[in-house]
N, C-alpha and C positions, 0 to 999 in steps of 0.2 A: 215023418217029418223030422230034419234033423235041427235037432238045440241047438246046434253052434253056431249056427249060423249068426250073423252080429254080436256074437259076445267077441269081446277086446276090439273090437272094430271103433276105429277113432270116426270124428265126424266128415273128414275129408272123405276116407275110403268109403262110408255111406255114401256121402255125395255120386262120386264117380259109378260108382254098383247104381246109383239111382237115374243115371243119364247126364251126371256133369260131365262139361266139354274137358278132355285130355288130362295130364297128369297136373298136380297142385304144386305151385312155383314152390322152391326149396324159403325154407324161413329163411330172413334175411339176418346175413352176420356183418360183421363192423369188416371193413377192407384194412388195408394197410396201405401207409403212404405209396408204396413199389407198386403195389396191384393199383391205386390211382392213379399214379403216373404212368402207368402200362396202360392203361383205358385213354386219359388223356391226351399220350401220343397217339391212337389209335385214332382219335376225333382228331388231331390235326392231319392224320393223314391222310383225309376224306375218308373215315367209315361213316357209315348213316349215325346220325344219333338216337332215332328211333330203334334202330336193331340192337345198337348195345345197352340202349337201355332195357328194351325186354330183356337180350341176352344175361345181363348182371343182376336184373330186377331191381334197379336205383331209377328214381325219376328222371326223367329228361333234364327238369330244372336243376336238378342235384349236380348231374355230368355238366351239366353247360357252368354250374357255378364253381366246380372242380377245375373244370378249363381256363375261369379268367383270373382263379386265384394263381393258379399255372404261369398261366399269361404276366399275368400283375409282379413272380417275384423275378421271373425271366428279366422283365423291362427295369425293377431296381436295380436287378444286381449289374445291371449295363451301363447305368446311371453310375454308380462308384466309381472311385479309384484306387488303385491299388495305393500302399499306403509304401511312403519313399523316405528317405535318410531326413527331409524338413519335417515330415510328420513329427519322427525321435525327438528331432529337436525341438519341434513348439511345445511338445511335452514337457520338457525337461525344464524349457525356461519359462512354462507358464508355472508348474511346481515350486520355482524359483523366486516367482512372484509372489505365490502364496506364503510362500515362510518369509520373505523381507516382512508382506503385510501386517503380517498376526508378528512378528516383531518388533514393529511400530505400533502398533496397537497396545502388542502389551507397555512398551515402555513409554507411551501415552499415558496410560492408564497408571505407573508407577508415579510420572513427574507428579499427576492431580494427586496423588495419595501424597506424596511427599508436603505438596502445594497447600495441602488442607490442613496437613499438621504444624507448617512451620512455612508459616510465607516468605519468597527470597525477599534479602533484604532492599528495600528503597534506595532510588539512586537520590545522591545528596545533588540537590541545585548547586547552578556553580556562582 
């Protein structure tokens, strides 16, 4: 009888030696954005979604929600627009707004300090 037999043998390789059906899917690893966007074109361009989901070993729901995230940034960024010489400028003059305000503000805030120590003087009736 030989000893070695299942020693270092993990519980996968038991299974198959015991009658499991075919080889055991690979662990599953994290994709990268390029390989989902390589699967996602692949589902637009009619492959089954059943086969690459076996094929990757991701759920179906996962691919289909891979897809409308897909889908979803396609349809914003068609919604923008490019940004043109008035953009510059509402910039420029909303910046422009802000410094007047907080200037008036501050020099709001100076007249009541002046006002509380020394009130302008009274106009004489005529």
């Amino acid at each position: 009888m030989d000893e070695t037999v299942g020693v270092g043998v993990g519980p996968a390789e038991r299974a198959r030696h015991a009658g499991g059906d075919g080889p055991t899917p690979e662990p599953r690893r994290r994709m990268s954005a390029r390989r989902k966007q390589e699967t996602v074109l692949r589902l637009l361009r009619g492959e089954d979604l059943e086969l690459i989901s076996r094929e990757l070993g991701v759920a179906a729901a996962e691919l289909s929600g891979w897809r409308d995230q897909f889908l979803a940034g396609g349809e914003a960024s068609l919604k923008s627009r490019p940004a043109d010489a008035r953009d510059a400028e509402i910039d420029r003059l909303q910046a422009k707004v802000g410094e007047l305000t907080m200037t008036a503000e501050l020099l709001e805030a100076k007249i009541e300090r002046l006002e509380a120590q020394r009130p302008l003087a009274r106009r004489r009736p005529r």
